[in-house]
C-alpha positions in Angstrom: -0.1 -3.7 -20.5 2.5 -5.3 -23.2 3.6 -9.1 -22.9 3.6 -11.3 -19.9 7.0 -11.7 -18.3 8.7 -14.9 -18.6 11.3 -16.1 -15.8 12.3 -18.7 -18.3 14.3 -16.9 -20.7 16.7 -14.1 -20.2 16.0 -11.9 -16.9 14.3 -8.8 -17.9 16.1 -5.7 -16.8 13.9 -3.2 -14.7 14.0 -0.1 -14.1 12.0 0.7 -10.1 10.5 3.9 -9.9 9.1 4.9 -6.2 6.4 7.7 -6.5 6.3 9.5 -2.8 3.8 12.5 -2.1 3.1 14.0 0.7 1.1 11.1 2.6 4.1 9.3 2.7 7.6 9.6 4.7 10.7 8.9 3.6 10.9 6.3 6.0 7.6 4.7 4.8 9.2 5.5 1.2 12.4 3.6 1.6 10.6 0.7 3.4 8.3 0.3 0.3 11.5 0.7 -2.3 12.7 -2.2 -0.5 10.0 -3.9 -0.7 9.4 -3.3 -4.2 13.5 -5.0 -4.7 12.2 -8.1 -2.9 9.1 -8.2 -5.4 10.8 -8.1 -8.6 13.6 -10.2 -7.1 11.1 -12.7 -6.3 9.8 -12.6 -10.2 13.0 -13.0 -11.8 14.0 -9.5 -12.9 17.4 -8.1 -12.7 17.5 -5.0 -11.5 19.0 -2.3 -13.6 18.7 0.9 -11.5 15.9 2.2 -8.8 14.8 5.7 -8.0 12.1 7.2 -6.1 10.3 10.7 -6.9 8.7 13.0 -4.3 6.2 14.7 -6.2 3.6 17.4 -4.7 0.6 16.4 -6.4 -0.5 14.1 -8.6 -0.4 14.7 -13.0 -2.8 12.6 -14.9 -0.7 11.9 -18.3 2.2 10.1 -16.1 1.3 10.8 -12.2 4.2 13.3 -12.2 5.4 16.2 -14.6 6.4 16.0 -18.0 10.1 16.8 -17.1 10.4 14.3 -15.0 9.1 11.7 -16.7 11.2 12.7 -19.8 14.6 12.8 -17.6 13.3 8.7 -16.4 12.5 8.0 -20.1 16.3 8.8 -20.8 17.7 6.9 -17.8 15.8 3.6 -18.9 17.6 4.1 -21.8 21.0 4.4 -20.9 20.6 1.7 -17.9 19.6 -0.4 -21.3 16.1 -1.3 -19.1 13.8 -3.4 -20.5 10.7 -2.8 -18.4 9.8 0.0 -15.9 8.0 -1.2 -12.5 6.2 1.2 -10.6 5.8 0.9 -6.5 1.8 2.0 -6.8 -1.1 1.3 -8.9 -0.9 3.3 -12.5 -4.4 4.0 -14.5 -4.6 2.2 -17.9 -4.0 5.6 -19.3 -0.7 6.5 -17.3 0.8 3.2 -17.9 0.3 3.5 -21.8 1.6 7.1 -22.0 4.5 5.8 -20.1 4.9 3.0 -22.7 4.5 5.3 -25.8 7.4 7.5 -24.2 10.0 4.9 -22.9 8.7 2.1 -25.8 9.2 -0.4 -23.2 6.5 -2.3 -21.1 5.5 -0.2 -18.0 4.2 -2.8 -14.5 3.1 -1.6 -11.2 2.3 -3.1 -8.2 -0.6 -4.7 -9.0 0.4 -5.8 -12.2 3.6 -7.4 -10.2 2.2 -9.2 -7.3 -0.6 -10.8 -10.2 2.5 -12.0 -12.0 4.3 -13.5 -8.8 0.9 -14.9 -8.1 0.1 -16.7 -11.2 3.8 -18.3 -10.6 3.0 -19.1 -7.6 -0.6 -21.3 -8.1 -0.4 -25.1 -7.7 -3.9 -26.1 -7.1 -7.3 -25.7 -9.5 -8.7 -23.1 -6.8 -5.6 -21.3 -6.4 -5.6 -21.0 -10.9 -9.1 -20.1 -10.5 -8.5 -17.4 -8.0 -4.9 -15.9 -10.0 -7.1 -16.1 -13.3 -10.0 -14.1 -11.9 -7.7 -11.3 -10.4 -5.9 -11.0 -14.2 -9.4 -10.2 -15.9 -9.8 -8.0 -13.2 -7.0 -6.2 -14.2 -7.3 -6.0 -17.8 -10.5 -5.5 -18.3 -10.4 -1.6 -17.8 -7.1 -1.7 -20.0 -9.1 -2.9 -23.5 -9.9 0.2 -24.4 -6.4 1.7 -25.0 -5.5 -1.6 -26.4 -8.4 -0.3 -29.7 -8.0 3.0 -28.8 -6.5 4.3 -32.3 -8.3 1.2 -34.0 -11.4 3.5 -35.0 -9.3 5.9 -36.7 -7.0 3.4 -38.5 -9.8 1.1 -40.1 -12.2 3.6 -41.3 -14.7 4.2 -38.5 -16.5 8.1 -38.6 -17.2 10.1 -35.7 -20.5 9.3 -34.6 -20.5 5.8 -36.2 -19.0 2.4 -34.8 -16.1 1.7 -36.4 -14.5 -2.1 -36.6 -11.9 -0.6 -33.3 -15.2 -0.2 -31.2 -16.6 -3.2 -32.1 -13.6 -5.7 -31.5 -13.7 -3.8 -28.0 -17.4 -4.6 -27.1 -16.6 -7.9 -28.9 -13.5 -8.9 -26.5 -14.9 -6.5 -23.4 -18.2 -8.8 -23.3 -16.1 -11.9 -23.8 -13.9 -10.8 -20.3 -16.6 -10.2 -18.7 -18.5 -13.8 -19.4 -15.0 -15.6 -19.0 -15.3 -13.4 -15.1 -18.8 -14.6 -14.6 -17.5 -18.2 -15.3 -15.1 -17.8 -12.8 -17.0 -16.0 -10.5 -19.6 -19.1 -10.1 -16.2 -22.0 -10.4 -15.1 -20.1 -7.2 -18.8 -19.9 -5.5 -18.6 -23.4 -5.8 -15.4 -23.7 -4.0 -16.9 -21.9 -1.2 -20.0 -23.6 -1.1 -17.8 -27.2 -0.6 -15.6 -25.1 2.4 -18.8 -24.2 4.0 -19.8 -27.7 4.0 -16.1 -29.0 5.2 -16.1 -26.3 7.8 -20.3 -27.4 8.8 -18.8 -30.7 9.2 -15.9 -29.7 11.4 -18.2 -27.6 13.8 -19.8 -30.9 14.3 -17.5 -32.7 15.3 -16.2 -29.8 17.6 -12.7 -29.2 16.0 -11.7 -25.7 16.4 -9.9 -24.1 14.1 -6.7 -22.0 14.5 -5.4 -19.9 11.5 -1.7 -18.7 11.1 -2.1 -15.2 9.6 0.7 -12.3 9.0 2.6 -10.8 6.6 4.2 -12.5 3.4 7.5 -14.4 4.0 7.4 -14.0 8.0 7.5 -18.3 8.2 4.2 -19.2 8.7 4.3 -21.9 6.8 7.9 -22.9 8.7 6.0 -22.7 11.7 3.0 -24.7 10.5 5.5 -27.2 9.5 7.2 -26.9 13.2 3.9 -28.0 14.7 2.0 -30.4 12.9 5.6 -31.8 10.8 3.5 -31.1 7.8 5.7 -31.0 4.6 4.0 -27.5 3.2 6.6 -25.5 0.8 8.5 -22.9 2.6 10.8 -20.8 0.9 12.6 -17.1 1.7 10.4 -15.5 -0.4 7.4 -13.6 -0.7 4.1 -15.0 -1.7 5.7 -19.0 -1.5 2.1 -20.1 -0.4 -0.9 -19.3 -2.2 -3.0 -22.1 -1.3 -4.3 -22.4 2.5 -3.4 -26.0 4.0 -4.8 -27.5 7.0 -3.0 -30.0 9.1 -4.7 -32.1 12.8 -2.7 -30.5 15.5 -2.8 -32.2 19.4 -2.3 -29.9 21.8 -0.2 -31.0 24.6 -3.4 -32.1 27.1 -4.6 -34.0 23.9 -6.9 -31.4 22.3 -6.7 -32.2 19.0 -7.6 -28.9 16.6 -6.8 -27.8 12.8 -4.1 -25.4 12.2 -4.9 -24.0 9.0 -2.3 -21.7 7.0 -3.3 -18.5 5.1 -1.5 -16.7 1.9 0.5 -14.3 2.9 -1.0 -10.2 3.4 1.0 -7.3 2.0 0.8 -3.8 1.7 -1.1 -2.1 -1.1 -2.6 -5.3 -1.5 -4.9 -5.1 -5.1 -8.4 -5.3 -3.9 -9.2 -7.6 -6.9 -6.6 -10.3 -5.8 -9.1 -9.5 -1.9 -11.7 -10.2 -3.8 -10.4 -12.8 -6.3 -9.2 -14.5 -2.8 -12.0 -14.1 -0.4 -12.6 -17.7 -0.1 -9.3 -18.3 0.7 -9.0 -15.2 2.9 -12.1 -16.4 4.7 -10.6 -19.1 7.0 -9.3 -16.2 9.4 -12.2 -15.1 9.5 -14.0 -17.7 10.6 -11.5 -19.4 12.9 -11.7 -19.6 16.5 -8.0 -18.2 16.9 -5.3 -16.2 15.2 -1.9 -16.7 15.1 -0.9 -13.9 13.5 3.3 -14.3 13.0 5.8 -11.6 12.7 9.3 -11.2 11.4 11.3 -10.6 14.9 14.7 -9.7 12.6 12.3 -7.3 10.2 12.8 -3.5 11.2 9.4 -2.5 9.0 7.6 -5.6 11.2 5.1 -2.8 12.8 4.3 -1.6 9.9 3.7 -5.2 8.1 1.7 -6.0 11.8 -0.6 -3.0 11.0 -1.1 -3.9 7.5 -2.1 -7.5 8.9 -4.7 -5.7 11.0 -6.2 -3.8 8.2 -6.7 -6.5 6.1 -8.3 -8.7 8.8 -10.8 -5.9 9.6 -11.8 -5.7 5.8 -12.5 -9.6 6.0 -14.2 -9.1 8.7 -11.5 -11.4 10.9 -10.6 -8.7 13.8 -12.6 -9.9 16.7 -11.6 -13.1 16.5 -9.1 -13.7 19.0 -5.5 -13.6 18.2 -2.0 -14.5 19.5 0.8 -12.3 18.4 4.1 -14.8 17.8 7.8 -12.8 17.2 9.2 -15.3 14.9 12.9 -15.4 13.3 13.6 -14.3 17.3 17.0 -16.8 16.9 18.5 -14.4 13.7 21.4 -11.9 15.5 19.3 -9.3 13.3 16.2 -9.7 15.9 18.1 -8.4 18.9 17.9 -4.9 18.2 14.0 -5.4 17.7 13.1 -8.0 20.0 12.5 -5.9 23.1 10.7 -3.2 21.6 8.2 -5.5 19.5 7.5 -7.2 23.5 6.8 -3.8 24.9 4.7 -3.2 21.7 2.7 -6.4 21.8 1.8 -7.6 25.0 1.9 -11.0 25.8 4.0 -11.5 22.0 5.6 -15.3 22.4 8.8 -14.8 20.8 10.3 -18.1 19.0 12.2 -19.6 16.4 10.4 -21.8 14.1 13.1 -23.8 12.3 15.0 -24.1 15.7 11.7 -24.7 17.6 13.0 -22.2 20.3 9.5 -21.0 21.8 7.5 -23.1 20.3 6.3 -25.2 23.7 5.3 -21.9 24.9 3.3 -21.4 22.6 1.5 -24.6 22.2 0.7 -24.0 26.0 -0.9 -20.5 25.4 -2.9 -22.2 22.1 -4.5 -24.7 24.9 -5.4 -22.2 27.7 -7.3 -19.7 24.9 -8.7 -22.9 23.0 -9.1 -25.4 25.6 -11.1 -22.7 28.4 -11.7 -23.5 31.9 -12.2 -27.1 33.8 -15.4 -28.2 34.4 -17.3 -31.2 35.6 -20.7 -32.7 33.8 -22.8 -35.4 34.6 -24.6 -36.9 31.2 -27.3 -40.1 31.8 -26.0 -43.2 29.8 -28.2 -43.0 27.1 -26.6 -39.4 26.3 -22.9 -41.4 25.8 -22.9 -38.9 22.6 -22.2 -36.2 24.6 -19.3 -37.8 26.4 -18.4 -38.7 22.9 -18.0 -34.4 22.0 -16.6 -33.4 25.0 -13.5 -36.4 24.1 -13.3 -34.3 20.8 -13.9 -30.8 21.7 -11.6 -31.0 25.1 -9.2 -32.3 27.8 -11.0 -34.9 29.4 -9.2 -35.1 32.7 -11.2 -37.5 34.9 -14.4 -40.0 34.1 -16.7 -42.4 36.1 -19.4 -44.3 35.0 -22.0 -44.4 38.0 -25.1 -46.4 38.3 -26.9 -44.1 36.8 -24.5 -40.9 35.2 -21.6 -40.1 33.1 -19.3 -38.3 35.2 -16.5 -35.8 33.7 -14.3 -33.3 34.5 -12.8 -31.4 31.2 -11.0 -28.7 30.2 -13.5 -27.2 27.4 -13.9 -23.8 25.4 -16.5 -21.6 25.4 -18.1 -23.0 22.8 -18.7 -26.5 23.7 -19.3 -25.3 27.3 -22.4 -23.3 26.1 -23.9 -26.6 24.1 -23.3 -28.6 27.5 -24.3 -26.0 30.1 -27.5 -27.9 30.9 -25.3 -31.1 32.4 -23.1 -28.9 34.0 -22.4 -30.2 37.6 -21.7 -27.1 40.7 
């Protein structure tokens, strides 16, 4: 891994190389190369040229065969490329055989989205996570960073030369600069399990916007709650999940929370690096989970979405499937389809608001629940208290002796209150 890329001076000029085998179809190949333009688009770098390589099975010194890899080494050259980016992970090894052959730095996706991340941080725990998934990263790469060191400053076979200790030297100090981290970030989750404790209390029910990167969830955060969150046409614009007090339309009033953005191939360190962020889905009490109505790969970025919630364990909580962008003329020829595909998909427009009444009203009947009438004594006015935060209070009497209420409540609150239940 050579030097950081910098947006600020002169766009770099890469060179995108696809690697398809088997497993993948060409229409899952091209989807990816496109995806791969819109990731190095959204860092900065001009494109000088893409290709994509179907190979038949994998090569250890450069994931392909010599030949080819010689033939891309001369096409970096004359496209005057300044960096290759590759559309998978590479092994510390591949990527520095590829950079002793083209003498150019060598990225691939994981590398990439890192870089777009660390861009993309504007809060402490967003820094904290970006920093964590960058040791991550380079801490397997140290090795081949000494690897020649050993040789070049007099160390003997058998012995520990000056290369091998500056590697244990810098490898132990990753790994304690990762431990640091590690307990910074268990912090932060230890002060959002408290914040979430304390929302449970007061019986506000969280809904998370979930999906894929750049499908407008933050646009349609904004929609609902007129919150003032950056949204850009981008990919990866929010890092940092943002809450906003919603009041659903029969005055429920809940906490719309938006999520970073999921993608495919996502690096498992930037899961892991982001699991505290990534946990608000999965303890929610419903998903909005928004796709890109105009977006012809917007079935394969939904199943990616699924996949990713399962591994957070955030796939049983119950979810509404919204077809956003559904004003664009590019969402016609998708729109009818992604309805047949999705039952009971709402399809809007988030920066028109088209839709967008429909679904507040499906929000209310999944989060609201059925009406039902309780009858608390006086002295329980605490309880008549919750159910005016945790639902639609539609009618209430104070009798000589009772409380009485009829309100619209979920399943949650119903269960704490089942005891005053009247009929």
């Amino acid at each position: 891994m050579k030097e950081t890329l910098s947006t600020e001076e002169k766009a770099p000029r890469a060179f995108l190389i696809g690697i398809r085998d088997n497993k993948i179809s060409k229409k899952e190949a091209e989807s990816l190369g496109r995806e791969l333009l819109d990731l190095c688009g959204t860092l900065g770098l001009e494109i000088a040229g893409q290709e994509t390589v179907h190979i038949r099975e994998n090569h250890a010194q450069y994931g392909m065969g010599t030949g080819k890899a010689a033939e891309l080494s001369e096409k970096a050259i004359e496209l005057a490329a300044d960096c290759l980016v590759f559309d998978r992970d590479i092994s510390p090894s591949q990527q520095r055989n590829w950079e002793e052959l083209t003498g150019i730095s060598v990225i691939d996706r994981q590398e990439l989205i890192i870089q777009i991340f660390s861009g993309r941080a504007r809060t402490r725990e967003a820094d904290l996570q970006v920093s964590l998934a960058e040791l991550y990263y380079s801490l397997p790469r140290l090795q081949h960073k000494y690897i020649d060191l050993n040789r070049q400053r007099g160390g003997r076979y058998g012995t520990k030369g000056s290369g091998e200790t500056r590697l244990e030297t810098d490898r132990r100090l990753v790994e304690q600069r990762i431990h640091r981290l590690e307990e910074e970030l268990e912090t932060v989750r230890r002060q959002r399990d408290t914040q979430r404790k304390q929302r449970q209390k007061q019986g506000m029910q969280v809904c998370a916007i979930v999906g894929y990167t750049n499908a407008g969830k933050s646009t349609l955060l904004n929609a609902l709650t007129g919150a003032e969150v950056l949204a850009e046409d981008k990919l990866f614009a929010t890092l940092d999940s943002t809450s906003r007090r919603l009041l659903l339309p029969g005055g429920l009033p809940i906490l719309l929370v938006d999520t970073v953005g999921f993608i495919r191939r996502l690096p498992h360190n930037l899961v892991n690096a982001f699991r505290s962020t990534l946990e608000e889905a999965s303890l929610s009490d419903l998903l909005i989970h928004v796709l890109d109505a105009s977006d012809p790969d917007a079935p394969a970025y939904y199943d990616t979405t699924l996949q990713v919630l399962r591994e957070l364990g955030a796939d049983k909580v119950p979810m509404l499937t919204v077809l956003n962008k559904a004003d664009r003329p590019e969402a016609s020829a998708y729109i009818e389809d992604l309805k047949t595909r999705y039952e009971g998909a709402i399809p809007l427009s988030a920066s028109t608001g088209e839709g967008l009444s429909d679904l507040l009203a499906r929000m209310e009947s999944l989060l609201a629940g059925a009406v039902q009438s309780f009858r608390f004594p006086h002295a329980r006015s605490d309880l008549a208290a919750m159910l005016h935060r945790s639902g639609t209070v539609l009618s209430e009497k104070y009798e000589d002796e009772f409380i009485e209420m009829d309100a619209r409540v979920d399943e949650r609150t119903a269960g704490k209150l089942k005891e005053f239940v009247v009929g």
